[in-house]
DSSP file (Angstrom, degrees, kcal/mol; ACC not computed):
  #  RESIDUE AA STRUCTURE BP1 BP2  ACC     N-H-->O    O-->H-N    N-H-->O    O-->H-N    TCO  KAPPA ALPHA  PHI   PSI    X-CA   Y-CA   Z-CA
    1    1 A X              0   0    0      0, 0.0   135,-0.1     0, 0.0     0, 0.0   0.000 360.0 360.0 360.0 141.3   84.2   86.4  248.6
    2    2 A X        -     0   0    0      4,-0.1     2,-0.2     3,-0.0   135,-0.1  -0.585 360.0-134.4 -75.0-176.7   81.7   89.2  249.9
    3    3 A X     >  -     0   0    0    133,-0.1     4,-1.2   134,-0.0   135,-0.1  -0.509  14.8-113.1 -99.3-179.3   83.5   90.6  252.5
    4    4 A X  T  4 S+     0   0    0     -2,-0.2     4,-0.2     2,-0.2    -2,-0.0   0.594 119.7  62.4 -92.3 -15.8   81.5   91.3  256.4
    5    5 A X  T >> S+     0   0    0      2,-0.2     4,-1.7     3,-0.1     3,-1.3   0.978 108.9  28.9 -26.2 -85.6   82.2   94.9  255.1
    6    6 A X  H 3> S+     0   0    0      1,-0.3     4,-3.1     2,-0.2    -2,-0.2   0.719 116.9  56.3 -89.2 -28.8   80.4   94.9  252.3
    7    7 A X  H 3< S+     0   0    0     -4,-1.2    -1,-0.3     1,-0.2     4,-0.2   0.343 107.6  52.9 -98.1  23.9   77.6   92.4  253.3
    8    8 A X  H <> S+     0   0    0     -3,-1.3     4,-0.7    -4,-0.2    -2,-0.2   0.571 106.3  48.1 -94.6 -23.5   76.7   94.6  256.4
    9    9 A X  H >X S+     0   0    0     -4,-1.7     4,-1.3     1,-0.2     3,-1.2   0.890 114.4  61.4 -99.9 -30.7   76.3   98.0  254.3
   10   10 A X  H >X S+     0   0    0     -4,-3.1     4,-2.1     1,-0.2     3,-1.8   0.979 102.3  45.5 -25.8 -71.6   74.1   95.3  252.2
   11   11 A X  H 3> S+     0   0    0      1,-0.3     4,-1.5    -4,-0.2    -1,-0.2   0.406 109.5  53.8 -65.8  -4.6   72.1   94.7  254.5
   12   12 A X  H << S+     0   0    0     -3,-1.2    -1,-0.3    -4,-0.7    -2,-0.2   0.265 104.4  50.7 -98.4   4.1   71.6   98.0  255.5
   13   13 A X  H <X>S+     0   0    0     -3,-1.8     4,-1.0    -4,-1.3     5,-0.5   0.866 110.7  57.4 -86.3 -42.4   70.6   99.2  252.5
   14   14 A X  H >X5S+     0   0    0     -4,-2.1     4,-2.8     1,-0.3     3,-2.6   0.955 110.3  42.0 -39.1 -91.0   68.2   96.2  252.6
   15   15 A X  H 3X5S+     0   0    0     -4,-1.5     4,-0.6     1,-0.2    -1,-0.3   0.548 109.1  55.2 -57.8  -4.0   66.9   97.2  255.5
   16   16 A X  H 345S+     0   0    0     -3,-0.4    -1,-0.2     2,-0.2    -2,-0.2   0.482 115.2  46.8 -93.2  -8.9   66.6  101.5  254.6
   17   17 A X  H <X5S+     0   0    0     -3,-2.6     4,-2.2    -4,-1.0    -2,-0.2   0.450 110.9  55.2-110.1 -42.1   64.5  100.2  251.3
   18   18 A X  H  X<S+     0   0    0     -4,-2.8     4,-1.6    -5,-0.5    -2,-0.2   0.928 107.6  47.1 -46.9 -39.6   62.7   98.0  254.1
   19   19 A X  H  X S+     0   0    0     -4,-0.6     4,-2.8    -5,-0.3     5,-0.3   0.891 114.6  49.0 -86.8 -63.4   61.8  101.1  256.2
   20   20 A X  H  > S+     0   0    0     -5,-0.2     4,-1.1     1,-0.2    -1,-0.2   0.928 111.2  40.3 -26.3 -58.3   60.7  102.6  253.5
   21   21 A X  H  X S+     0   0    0     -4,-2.2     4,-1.4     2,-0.1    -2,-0.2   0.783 112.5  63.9 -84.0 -15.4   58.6  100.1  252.0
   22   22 A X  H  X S+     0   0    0     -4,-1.6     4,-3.7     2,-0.3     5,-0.3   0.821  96.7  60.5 -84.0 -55.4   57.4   99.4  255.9
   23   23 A X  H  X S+     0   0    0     -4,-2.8     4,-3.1     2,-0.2    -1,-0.2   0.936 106.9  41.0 -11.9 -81.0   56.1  102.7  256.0
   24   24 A X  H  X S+     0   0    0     -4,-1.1     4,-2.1    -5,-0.3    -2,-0.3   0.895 109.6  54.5 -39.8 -74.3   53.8  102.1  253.4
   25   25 A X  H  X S+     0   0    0     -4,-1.4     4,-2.5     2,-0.2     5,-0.2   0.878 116.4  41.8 -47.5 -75.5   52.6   98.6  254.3
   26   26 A X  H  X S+     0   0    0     -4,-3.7     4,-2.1     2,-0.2     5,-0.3   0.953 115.6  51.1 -55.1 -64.4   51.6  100.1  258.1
   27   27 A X  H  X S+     0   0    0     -4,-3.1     4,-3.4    -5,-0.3    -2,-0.2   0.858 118.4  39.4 -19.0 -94.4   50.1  103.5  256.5
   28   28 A X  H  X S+     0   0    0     -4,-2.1     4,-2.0     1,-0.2     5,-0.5   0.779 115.4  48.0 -28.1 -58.6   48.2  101.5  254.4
   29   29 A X  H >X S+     0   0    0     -4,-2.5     4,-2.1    -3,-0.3     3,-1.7   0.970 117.5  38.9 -54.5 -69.3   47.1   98.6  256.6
   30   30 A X  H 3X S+     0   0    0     -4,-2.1     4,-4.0     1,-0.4     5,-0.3   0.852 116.0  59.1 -87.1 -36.2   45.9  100.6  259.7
   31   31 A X  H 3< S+     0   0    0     -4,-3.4    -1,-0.4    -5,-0.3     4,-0.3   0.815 114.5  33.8 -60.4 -27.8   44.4  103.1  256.9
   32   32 A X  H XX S+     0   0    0     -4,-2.0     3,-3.8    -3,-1.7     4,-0.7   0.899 114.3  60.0 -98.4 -85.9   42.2  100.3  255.4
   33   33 A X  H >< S+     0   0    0     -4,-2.1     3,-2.5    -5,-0.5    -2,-0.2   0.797 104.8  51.3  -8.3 -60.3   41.8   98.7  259.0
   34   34 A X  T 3< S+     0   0    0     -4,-4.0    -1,-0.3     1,-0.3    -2,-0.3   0.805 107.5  54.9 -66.9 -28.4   40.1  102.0  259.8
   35   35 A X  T <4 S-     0   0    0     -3,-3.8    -1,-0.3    -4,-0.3    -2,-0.2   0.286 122.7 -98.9 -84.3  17.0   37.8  101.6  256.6
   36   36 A X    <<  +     0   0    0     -3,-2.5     2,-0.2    -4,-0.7    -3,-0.1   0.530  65.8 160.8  86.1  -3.2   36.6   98.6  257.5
   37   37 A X        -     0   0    0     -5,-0.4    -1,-0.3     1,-0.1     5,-0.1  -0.443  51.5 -98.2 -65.0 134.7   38.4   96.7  255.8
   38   38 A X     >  -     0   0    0     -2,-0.2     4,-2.6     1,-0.1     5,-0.3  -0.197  45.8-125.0 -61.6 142.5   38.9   92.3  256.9
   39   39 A X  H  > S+     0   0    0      2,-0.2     4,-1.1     1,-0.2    -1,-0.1   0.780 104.3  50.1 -77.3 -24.4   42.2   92.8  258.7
   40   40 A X  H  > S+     0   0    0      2,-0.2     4,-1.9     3,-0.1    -1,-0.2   0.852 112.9  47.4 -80.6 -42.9   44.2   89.9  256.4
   41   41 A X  H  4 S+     0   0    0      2,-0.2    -2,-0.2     1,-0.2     5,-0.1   0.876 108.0  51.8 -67.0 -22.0   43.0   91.6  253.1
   42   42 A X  H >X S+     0   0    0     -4,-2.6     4,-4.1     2,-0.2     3,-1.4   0.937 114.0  53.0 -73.0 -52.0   44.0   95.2  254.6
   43   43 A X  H 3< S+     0   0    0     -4,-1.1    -2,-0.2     1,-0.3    -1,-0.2   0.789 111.2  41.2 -61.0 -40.0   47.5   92.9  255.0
   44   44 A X  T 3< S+     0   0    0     -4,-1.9    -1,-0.3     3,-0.2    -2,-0.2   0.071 113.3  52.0 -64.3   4.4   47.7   91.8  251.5
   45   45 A X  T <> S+     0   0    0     -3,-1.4     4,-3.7    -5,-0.1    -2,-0.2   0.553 116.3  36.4 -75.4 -54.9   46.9   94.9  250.1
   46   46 A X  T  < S+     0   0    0     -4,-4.1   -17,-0.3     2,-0.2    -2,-0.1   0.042 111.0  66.3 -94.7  39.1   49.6   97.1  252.1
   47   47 A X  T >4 S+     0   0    0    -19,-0.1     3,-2.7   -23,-0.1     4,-0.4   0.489 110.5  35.0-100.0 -90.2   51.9   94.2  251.8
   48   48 A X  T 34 S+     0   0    0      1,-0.3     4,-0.4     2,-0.2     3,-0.3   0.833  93.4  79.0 -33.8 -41.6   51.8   94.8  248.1
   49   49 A X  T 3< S+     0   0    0     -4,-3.7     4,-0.3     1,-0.2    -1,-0.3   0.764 102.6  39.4 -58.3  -5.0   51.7   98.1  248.1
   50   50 A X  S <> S+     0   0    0     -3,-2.7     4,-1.7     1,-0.1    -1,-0.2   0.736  96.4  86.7 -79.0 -44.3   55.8   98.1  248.9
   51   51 A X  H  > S+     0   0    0     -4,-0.4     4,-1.1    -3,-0.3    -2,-0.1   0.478  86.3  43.4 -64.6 -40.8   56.5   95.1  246.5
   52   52 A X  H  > S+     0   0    0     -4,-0.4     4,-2.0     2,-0.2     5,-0.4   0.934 120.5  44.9-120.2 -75.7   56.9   97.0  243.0
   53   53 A X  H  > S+     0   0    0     -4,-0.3     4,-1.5     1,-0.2     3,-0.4   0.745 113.1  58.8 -33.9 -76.8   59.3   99.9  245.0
   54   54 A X  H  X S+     0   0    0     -4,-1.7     4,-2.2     1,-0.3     5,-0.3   0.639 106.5  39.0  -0.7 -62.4   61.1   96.9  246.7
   55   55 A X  H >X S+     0   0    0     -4,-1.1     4,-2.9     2,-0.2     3,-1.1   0.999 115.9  57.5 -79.3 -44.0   62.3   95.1  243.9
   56   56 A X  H 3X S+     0   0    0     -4,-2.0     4,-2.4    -3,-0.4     5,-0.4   0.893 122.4  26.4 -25.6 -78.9   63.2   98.7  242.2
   57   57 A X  H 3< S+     0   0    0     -4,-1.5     4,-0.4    -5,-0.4    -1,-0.3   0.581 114.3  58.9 -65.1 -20.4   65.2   99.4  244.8
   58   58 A X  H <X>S+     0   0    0     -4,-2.2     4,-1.7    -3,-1.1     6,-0.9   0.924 112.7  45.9 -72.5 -74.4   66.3   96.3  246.2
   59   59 A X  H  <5S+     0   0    0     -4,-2.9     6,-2.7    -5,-0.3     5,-0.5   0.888 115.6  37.4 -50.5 -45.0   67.8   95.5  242.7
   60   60 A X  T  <5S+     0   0    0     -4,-2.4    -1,-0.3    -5,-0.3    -3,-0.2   0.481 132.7  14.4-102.0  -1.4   69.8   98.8  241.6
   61   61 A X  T  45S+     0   0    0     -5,-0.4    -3,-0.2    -4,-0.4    -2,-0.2   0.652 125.0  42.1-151.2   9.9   71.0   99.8  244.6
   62   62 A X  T  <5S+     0   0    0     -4,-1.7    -3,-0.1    -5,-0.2    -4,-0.1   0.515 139.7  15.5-106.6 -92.3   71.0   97.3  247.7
   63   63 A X  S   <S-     0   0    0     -5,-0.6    -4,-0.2     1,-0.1    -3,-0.2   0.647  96.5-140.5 -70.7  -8.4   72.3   94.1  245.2
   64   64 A X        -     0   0    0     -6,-0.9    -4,-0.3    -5,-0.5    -5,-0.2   0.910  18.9-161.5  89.1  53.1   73.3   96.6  242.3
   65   65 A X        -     0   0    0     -6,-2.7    -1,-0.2    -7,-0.2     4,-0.1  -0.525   4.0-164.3 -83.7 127.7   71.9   94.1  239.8
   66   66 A X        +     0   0    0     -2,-0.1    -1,-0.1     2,-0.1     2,-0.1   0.759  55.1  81.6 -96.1 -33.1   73.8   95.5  236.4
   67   67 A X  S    S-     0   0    0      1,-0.1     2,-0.5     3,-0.0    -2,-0.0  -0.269  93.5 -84.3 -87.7 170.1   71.7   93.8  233.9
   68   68 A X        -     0   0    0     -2,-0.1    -1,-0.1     0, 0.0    -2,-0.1  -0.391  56.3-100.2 -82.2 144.6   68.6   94.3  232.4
   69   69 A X        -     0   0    0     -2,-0.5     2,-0.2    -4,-0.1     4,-0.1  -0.066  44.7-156.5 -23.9 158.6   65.3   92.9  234.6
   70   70 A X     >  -     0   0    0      1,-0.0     4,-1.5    -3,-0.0     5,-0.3  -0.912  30.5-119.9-127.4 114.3   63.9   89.4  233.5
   71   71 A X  H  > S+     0   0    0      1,-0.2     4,-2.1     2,-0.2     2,-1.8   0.920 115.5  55.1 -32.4 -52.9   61.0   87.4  233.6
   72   72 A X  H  4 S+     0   0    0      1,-0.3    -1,-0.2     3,-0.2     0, 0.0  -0.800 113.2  43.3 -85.6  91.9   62.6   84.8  235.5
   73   73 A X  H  > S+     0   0    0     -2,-1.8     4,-1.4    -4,-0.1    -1,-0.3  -0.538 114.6  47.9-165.4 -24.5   63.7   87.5  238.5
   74   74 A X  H  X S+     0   0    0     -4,-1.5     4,-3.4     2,-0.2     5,-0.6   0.811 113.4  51.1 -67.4 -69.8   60.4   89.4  238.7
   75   75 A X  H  X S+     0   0    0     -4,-2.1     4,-1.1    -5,-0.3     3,-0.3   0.791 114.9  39.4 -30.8 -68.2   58.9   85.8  238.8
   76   76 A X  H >> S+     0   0    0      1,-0.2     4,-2.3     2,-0.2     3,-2.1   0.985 111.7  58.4 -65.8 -55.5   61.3   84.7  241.7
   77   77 A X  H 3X S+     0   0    0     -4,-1.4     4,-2.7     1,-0.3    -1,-0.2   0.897 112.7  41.5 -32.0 -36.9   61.0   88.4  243.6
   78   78 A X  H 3X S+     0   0    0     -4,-3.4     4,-1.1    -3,-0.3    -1,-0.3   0.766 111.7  58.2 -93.9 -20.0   57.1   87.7  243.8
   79   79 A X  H XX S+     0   0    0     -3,-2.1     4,-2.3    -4,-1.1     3,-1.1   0.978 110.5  43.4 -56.0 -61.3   58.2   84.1  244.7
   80   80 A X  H 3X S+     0   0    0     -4,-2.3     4,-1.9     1,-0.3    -2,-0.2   0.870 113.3  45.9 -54.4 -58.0   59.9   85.6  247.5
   81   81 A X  H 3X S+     0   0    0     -4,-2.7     4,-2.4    -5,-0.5    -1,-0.3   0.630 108.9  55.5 -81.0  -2.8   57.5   88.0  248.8
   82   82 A X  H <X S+     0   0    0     -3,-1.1     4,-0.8    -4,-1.1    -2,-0.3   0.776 104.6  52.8 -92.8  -7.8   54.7   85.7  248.6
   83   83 A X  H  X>S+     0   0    0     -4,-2.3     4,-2.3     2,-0.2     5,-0.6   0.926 116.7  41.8 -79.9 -56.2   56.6   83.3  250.7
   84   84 A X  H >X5S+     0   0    0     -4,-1.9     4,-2.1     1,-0.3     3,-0.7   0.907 114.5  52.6 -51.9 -79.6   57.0   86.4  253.3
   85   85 A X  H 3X5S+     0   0    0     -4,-2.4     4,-1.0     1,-0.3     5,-0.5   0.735 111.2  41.6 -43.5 -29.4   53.7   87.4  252.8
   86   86 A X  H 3X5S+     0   0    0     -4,-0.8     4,-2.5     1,-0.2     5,-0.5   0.989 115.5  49.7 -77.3 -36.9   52.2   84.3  253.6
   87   87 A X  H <X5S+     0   0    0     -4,-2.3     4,-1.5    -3,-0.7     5,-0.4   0.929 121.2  42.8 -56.4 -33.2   55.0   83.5  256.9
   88   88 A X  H >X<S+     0   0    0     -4,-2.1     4,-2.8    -5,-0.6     3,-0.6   0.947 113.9  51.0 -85.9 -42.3   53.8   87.3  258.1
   89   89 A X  H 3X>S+     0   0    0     -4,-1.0     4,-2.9    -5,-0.5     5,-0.5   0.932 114.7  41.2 -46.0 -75.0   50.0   86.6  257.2
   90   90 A X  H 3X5S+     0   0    0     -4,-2.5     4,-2.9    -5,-0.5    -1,-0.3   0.895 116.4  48.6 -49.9 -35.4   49.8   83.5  259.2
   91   91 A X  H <X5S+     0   0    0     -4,-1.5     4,-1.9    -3,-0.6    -2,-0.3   0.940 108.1  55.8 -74.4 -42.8   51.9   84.9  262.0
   92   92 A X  H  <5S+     0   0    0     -4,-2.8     4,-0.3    -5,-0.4    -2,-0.2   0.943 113.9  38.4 -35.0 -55.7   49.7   87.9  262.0
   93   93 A X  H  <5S+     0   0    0     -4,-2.9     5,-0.4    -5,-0.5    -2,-0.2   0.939 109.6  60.5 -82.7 -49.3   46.4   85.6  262.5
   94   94 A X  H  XXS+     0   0    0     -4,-2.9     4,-1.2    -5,-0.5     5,-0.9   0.935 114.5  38.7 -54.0 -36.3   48.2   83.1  265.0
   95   95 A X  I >X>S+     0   0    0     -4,-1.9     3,-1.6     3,-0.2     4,-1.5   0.683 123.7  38.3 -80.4-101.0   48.7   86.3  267.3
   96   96 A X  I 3>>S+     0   0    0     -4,-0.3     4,-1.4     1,-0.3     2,-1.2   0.328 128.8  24.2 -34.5-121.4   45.7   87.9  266.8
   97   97 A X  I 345S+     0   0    0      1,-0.3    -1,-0.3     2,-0.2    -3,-0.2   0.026 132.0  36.9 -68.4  -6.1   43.2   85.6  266.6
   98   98 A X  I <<5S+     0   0    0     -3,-1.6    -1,-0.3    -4,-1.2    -3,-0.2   0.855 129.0  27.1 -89.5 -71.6   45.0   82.7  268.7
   99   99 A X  I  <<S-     0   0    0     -4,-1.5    -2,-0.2    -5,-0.9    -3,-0.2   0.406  95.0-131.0-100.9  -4.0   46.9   84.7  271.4
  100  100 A X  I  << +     0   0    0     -4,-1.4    -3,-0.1    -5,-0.6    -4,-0.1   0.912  47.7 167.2  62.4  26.8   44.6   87.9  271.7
  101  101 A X      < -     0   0    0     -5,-0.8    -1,-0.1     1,-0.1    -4,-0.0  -0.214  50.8 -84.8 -96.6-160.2   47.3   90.1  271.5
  102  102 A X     >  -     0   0    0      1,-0.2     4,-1.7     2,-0.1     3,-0.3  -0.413  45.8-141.4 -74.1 149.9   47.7   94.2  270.8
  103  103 A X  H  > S+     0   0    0      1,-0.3     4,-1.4     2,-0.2    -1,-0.2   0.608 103.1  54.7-104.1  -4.7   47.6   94.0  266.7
  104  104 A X  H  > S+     0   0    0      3,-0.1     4,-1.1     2,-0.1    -1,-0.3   0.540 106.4  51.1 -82.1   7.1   50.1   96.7  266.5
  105  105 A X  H  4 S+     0   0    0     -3,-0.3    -2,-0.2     2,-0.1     4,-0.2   0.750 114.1  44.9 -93.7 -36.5   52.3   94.4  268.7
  106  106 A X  H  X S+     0   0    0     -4,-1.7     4,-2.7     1,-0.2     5,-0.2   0.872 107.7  57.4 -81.6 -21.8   51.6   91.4  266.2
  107  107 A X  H  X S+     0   0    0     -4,-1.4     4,-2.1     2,-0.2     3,-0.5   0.972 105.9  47.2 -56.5 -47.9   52.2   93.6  263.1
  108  108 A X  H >< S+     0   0    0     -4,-1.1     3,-1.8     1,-0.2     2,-0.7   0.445 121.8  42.8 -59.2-109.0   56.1   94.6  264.3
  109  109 A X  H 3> S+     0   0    0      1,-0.4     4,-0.8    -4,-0.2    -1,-0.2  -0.156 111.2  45.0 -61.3 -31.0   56.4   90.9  264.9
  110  110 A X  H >X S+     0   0    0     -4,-2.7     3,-2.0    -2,-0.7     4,-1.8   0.988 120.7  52.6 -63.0 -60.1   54.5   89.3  261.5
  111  111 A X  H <X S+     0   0    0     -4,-2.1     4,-2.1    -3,-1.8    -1,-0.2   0.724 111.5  44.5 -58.0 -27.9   57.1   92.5  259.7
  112  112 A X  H 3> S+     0   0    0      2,-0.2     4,-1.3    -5,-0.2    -1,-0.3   0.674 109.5  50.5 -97.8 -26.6   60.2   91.1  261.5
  113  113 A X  H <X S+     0   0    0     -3,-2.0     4,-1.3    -4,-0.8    -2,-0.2   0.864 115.3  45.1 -72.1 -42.2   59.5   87.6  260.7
  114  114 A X  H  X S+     0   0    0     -4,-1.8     4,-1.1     2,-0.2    -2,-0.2   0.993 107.2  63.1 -40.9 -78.9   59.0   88.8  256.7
  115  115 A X  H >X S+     0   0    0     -4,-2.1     4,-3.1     1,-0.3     3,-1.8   0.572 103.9  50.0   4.0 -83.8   62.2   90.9  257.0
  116  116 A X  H 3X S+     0   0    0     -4,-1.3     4,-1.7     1,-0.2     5,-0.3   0.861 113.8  38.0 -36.8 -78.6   63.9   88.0  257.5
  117  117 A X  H 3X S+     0   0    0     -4,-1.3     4,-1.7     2,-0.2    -1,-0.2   0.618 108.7  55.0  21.6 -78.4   62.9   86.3  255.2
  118  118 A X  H XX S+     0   0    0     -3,-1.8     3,-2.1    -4,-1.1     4,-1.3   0.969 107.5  54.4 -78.2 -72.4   62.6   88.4  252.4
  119  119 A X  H 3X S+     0   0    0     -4,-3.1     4,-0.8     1,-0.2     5,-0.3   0.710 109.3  45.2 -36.8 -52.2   66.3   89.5  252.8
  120  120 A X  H 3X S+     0   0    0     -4,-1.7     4,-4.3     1,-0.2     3,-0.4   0.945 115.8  48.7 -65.0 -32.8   67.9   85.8  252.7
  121  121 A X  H <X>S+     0   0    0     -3,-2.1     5,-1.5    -4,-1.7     4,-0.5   0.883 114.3  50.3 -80.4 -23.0   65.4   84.8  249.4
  122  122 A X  H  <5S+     0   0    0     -4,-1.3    -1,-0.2     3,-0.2    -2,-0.2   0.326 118.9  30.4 -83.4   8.6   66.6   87.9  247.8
  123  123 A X  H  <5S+     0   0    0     -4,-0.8    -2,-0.2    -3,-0.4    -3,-0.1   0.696 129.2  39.4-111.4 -32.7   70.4   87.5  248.3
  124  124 A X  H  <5S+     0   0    0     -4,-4.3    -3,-0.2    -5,-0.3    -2,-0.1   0.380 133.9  12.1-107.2   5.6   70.5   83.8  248.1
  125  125 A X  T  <5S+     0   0    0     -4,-0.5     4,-0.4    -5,-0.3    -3,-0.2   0.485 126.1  31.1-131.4 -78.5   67.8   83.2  245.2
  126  126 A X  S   <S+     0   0    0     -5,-1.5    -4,-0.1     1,-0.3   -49,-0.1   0.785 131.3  22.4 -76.5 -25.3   66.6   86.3  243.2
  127  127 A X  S >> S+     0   0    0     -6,-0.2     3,-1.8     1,-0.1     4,-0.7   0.656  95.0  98.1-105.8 -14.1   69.5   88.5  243.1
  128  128 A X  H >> S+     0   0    0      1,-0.3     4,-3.8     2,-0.3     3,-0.6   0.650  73.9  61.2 -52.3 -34.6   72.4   86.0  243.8
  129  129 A X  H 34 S+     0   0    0     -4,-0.4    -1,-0.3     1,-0.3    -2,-0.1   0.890 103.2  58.1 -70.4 -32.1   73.7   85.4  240.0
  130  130 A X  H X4 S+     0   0    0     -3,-1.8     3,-0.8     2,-0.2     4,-0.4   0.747 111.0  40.2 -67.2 -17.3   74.5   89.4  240.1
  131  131 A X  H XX>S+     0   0    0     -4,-0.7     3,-4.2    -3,-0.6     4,-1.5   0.866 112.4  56.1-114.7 -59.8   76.9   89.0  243.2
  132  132 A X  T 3<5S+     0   0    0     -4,-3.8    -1,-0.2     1,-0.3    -2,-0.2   0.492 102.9  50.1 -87.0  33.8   78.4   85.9  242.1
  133  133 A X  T <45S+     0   0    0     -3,-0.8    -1,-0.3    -2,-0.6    -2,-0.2   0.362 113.5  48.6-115.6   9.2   79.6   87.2  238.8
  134  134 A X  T <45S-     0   0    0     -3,-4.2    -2,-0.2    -4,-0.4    -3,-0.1   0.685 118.4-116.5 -87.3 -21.6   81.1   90.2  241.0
  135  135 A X  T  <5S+     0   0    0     -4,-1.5    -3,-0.2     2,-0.0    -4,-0.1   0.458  82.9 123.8 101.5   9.7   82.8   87.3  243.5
  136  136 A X      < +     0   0    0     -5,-0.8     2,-0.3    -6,-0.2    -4,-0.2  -0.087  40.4  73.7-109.0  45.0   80.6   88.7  246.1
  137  137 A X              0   0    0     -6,-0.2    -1,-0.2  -135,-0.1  -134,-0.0  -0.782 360.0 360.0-142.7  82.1   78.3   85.5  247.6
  138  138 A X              0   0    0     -2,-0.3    -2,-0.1  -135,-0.1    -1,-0.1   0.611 360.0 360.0 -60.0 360.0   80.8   83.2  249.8
């Protein structure tokens, strides 16, 4: 059973490879914004640009994954972030282009909606067979 221990310093690790990758993903977006770039491809560009660190890091040291990478766990990571990308995309374009709001106020919110997201399909889907052969997925 994980303990509330052990699945909070998860989930901060989660989120310190998040901040990380979050970085990127704004850098990138506003830099592309600023080049002209359509404001959803600038979002699916610096979406991605996180994704490849992410799983790195996500696997070996937020879910500690012991074995070697897979098709079938690349395949679900990308599963995973394209279901976040698309819930941030579309929340991105319903504030902007619906509500008129500030577009750094609809980025935190499309990124926090992801977050979420990404963390549960990558504890309870891609990485989950490594924690329950430690005992650690109640």
């Amino acid at each position: 059973m994980l303990s509330d221990k052990y699945r909070t310093i998860q989930f901060l690790r989660f989120c310190t490879v998040g901040v990380a990758n979050t970085a990127v993903d704004f850098a990138a977006f506003f830099l592309l914004n600023l080049c002209g770039v359509p404001y959803l491809l600038a979002q699916v560009l610096s979406y991605s640009a996180g994704v490849v660190n992410s799983y790195l890091l996500n696997r070996k040291w937020t879910f500690r994954v012991a074995r070697k990478a897979n098709l079938q766990e690349a395949a679900s990571f990308i599963v995973v972030n394209g279901i976040s990308l698309l819930v941030s995309s579309s929340l991105l374009a319903v504030l902007h282009d619906v509500n008129h709001l500030n577009l750094w106020l609809c980025k935190l919110t499309a990124t926090a909606a992801g977050i979420i997201v990404n963390f549960m399909g990558n504890r309870l889907w891609v990485f989950a067979e490594s924690q329950k052969t430690r005992g650690e997925v109640s």
